[in-house]
C-alpha positions in Angstrom: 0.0 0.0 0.0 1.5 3.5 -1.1 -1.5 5.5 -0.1 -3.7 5.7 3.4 -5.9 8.3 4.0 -7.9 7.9 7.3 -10.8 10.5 8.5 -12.4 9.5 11.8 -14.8 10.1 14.1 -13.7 9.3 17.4 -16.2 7.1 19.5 -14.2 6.8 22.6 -12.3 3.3 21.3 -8.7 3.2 22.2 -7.4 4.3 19.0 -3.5 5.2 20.0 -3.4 1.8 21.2 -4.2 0.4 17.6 -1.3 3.2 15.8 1.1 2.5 18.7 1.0 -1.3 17.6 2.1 -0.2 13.9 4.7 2.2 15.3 7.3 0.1 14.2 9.8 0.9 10.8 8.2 -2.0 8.5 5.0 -2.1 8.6 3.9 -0.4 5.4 7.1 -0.3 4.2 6.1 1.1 0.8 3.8 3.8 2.4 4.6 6.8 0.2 1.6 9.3 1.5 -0.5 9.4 4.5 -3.2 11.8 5.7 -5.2 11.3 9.2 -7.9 13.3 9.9 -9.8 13.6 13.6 -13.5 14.5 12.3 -14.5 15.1 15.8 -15.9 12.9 18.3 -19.3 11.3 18.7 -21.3 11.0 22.2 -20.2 12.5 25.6 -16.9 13.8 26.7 -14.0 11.3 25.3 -10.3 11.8 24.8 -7.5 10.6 24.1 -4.1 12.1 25.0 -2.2 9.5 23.0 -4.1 9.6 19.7 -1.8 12.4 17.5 1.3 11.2 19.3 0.9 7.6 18.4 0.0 8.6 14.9 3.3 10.7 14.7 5.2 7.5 15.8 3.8 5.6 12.5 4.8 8.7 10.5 8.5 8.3 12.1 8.8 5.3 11.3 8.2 5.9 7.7 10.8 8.2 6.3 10.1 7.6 3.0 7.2 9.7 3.1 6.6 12.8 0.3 3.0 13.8 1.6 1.7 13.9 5.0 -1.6 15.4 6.5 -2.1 15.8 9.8 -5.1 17.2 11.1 -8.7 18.1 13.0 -11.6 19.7 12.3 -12.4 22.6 13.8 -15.4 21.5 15.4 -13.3 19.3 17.7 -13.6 20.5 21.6 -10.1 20.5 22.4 -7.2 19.1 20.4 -5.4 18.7 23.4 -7.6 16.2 24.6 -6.1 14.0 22.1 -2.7 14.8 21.9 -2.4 17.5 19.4 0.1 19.9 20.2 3.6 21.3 19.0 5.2 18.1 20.3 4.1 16.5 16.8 5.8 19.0 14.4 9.1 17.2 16.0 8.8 14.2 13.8 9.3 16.8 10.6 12.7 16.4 10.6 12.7 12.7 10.2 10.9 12.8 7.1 13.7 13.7 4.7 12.0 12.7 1.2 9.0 15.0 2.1 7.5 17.2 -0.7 3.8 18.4 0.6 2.8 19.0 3.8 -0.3 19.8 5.3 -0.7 20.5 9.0 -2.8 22.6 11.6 -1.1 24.6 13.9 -1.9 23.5 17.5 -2.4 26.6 20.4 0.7 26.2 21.7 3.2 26.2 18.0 5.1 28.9 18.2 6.1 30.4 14.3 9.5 30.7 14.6 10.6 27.3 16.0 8.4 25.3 14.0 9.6 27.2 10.6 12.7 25.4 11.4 11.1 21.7 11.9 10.0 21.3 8.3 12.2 20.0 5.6 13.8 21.6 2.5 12.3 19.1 0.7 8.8 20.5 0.8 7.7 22.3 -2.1 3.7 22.3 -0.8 3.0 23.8 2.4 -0.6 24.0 3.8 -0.9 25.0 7.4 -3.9 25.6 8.9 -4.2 28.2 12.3 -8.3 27.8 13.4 -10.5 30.4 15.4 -8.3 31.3 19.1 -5.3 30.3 17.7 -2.6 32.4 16.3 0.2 33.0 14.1 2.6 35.7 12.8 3.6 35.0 9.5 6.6 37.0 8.0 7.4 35.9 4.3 10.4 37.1 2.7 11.1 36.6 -1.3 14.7 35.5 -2.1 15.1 36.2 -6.0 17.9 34.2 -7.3 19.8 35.2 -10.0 21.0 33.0 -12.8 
């Protein structure tokens, strides 16, 4: 399989439990793009702390990547109550045949710091800052000449 795209609705199920057991370099070993999206959750109050940090551990462990998606509908309570914060932009780095990246920014993602996770490889950049978050962008245009 080269391509798995996942959009759930969490229903209080153990779901990090289920990415922590695939955490492992070889499973999927010709996984070239992967995109999980948290749709929001059904029912009562459920969390999961360990949900976006267990996905980010498949994502290490498949550094052949070139296009990643990580993200949550807006609609979602909190995040935080399943894992998603600035700690996942760390596995960035790892990813070194990476070419488009898409990615919300979680409360606590500071601009500058994060700027620096992502990979020269990426040519596609899609970042997403919701409602009570924020973000100061400063772009600067390097013309090269020839």
């Amino acid at each position: 399989m080269e391509i798995l795209r996942l959009e759930i609705r969490f229903s209080g199920s153990e779901l990090s439990s289920a990415f922590r057991s695939h955490a492992q370099q070889g499973s999927l070993p010709t996984l070239r793009e992967f995109s999980f999206v948290l749709l929001g959750a059904k029912g009562h109050y459920h969390e999961d702390r360990d949900l976006f940090p267990a996905v980010a551990e498949v994502v290490r462990g498949h550094p052949m990547l070139e296009v990643l998606c990580l993200s949550y509908r807006e609609s979602l309570r909190d995040p935080e109550d399943f894992g998603y914060t600035a700690a996942i932009w760390d596995i960035l780095p790892s990813l070194v045949h990476l070419r488009a990246l898409s990615m919300d920014a979680s409360k606590d993602l500071s601009f500058g710091p994060s700027g620096l996770l992502v990979p020269r490889t990426v040519i596609a950049f899609d970042v997403r800052v919701h409602e009570g978050n924020s973000w100061e962008v400063d772009c600067a245009v390097r013309v090269f000449n020839i």
